[in-house]
C-alpha positions as CSV (number, residue, x, y, z in Angstrom):
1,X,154.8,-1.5,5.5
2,X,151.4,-0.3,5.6
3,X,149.6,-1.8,8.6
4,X,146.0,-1.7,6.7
5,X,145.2,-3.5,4.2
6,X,144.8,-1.1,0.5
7,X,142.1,-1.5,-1.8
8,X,143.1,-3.4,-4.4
9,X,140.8,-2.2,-7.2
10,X,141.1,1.9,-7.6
11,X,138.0,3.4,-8.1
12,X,137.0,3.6,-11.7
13,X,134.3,4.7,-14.6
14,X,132.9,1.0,-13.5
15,X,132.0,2.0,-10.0
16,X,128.8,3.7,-8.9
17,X,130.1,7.2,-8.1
18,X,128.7,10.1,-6.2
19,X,130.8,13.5,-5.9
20,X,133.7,14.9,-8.4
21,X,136.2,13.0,-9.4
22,X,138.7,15.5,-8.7
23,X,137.5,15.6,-4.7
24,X,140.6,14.9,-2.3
25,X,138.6,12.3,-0.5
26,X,137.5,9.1,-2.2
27,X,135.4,7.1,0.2
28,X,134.8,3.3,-1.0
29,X,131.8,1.1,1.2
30,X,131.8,-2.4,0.7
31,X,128.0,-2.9,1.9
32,X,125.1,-5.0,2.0
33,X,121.7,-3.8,1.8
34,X,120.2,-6.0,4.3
35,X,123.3,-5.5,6.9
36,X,121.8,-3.5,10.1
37,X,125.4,-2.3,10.0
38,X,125.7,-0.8,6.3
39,X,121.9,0.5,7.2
40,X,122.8,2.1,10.5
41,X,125.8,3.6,8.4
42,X,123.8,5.0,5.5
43,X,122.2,8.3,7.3
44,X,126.0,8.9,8.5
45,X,127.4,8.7,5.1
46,X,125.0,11.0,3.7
47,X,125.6,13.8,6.3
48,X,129.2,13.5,5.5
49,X,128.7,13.3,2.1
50,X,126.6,17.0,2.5
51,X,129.0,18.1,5.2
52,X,132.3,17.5,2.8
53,X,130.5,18.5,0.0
54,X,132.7,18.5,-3.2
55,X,135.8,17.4,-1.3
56,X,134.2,14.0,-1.2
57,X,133.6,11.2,-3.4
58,X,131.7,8.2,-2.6
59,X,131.5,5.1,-4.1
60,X,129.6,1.9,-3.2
61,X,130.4,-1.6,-4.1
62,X,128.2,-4.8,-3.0
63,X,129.4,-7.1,-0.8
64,X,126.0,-9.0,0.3
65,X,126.7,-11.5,2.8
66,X,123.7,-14.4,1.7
67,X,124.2,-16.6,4.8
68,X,123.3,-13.9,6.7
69,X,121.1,-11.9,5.1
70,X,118.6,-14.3,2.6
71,X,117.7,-11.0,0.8
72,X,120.8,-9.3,0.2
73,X,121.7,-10.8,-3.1
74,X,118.2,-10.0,-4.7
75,X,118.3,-6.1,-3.5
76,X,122.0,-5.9,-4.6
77,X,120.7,-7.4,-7.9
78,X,118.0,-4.9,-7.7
79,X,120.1,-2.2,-7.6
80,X,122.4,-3.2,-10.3
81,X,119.1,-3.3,-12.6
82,X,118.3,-0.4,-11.6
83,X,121.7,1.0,-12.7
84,X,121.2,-0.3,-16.4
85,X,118.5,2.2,-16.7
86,X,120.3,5.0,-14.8
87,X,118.3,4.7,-11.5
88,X,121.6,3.1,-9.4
89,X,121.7,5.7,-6.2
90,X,117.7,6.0,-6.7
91,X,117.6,2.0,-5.7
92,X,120.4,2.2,-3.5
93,X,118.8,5.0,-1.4
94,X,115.5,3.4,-1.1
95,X,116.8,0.1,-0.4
96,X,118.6,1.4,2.4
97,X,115.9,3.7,3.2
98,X,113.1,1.0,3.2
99,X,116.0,-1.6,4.7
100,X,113.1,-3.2,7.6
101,X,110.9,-3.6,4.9
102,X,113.1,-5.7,2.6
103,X,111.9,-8.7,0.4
104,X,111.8,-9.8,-2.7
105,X,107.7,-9.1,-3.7
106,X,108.2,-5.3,-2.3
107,X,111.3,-4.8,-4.9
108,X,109.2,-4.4,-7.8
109,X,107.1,-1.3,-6.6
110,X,110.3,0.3,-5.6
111,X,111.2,-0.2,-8.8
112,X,108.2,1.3,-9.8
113,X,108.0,4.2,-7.4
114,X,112.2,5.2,-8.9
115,X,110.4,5.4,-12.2
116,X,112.1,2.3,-13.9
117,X,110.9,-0.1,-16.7
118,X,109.5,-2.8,-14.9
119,X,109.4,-5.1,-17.6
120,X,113.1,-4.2,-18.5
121,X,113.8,-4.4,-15.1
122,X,112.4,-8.0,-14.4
123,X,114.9,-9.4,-17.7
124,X,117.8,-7.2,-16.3
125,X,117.7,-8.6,-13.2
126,X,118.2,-12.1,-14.0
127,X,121.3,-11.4,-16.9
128,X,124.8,-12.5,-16.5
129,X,125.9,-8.9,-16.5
130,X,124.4,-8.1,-13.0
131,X,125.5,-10.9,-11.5
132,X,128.9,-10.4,-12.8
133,X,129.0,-7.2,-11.6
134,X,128.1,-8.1,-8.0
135,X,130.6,-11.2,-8.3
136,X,133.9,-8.7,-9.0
137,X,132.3,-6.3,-6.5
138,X,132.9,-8.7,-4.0
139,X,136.1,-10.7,-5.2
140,X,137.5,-7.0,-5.0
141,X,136.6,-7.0,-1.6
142,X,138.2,-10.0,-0.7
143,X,141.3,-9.2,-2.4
144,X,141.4,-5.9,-0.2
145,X,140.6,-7.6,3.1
146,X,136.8,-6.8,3.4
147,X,135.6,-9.4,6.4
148,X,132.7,-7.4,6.8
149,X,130.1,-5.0,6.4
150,X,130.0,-2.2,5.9
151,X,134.1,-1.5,5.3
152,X,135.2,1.8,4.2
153,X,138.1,2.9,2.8
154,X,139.8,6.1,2.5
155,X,141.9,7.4,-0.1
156,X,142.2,3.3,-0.7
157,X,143.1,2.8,2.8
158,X,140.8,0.9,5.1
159,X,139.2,2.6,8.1
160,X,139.0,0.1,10.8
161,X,137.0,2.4,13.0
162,X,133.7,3.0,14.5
163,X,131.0,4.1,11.1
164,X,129.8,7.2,13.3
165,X,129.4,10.5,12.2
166,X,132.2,11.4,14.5
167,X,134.9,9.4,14.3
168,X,134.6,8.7,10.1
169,X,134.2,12.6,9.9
170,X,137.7,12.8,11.7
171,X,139.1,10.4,10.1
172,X,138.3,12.2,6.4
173,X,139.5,15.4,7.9
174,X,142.7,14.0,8.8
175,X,143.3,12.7,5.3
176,X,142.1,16.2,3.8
177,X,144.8,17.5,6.1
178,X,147.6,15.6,4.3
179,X,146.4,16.7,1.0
């Protein structure tokens, strides 16, 4: 028996996707954009995702922790508006990027500065399809034994170790290894 737990949703057309689908490596994050956590991970995953290249796949699901963070639902909203006009990694990058400067009156000139349709944006935000988005995003996690953020998971298995460059980087190369 495996001793970690597996994702139980594969990675799909549904999921916000960077890097070939055919890449050997398929790293998932569970994350929140108001986590100091899933931000201190951010400039790690992108020098991975540059170091790796094409051998890697990333895909990011929300998992915003509200008790915690009182803004985490609106940016994960605001990124999921962003997405119905094409703009997804655009709002997820600058929500990360911007992550100290997080609230919900800044949101719309990020949306402006990403080039989206504010007025567009301001109705998507509030539909049901956003919020049922972020709601199987994070029933997902559950299911695969998120208790945190941000969780990766490699290949479908979850990494239980330190998010530093180092030690996810071995981690990936040991998986490319078995490929």
């Amino acid at each position: 028996m495996n001793e970690y737990p597996t994702l139980t949703m594969p990675v799909s057309e549904r999921d916000h996707v960077q890097g070939p689908s055919s890449a050997p490596l398929t790293l998932v994050e569970y994350g929140d954009y108001q986590c100091p956590y899933c931000g201190a991970a951010y400039p790690v995953v992108k020098r991975l995702q540059k170091k790796l290249g094409k051998s890697l796949r990333l895909a990011f699901r929300n998992f915003p922790l509200t008790q915690a963070h009182p803004f985490a639902m609106i940016a994960a909203q605001s990124a999921e508006a962003a997405a119905l006009q094409g703009k997804f990694w655009e709002m997820h990058d600058l929500l990360f990027e911007q992550q100290d400067f997080l609230e919900p009156d800044i949101i719309p000139l990020w949306a402006k500065k990403i080039g989206l349709d504010l007025k567009k944006f301001g109705n998507d935000i509030k539909q049901d399809i956003v919020a049922k988005r972020i709601k199987e995003d994070r029933q997902s996690g559950i299911r695969s034994g998120v208790n945190g953020t941000p969780t990766f998971y490699i290949n479908g298995i979850r990494y239980d170790g330190p998010p530093d460059d180092d030690a996810l980087l071995a981690a990936l190369e040991s998986e490319l290894a078995l490929r």
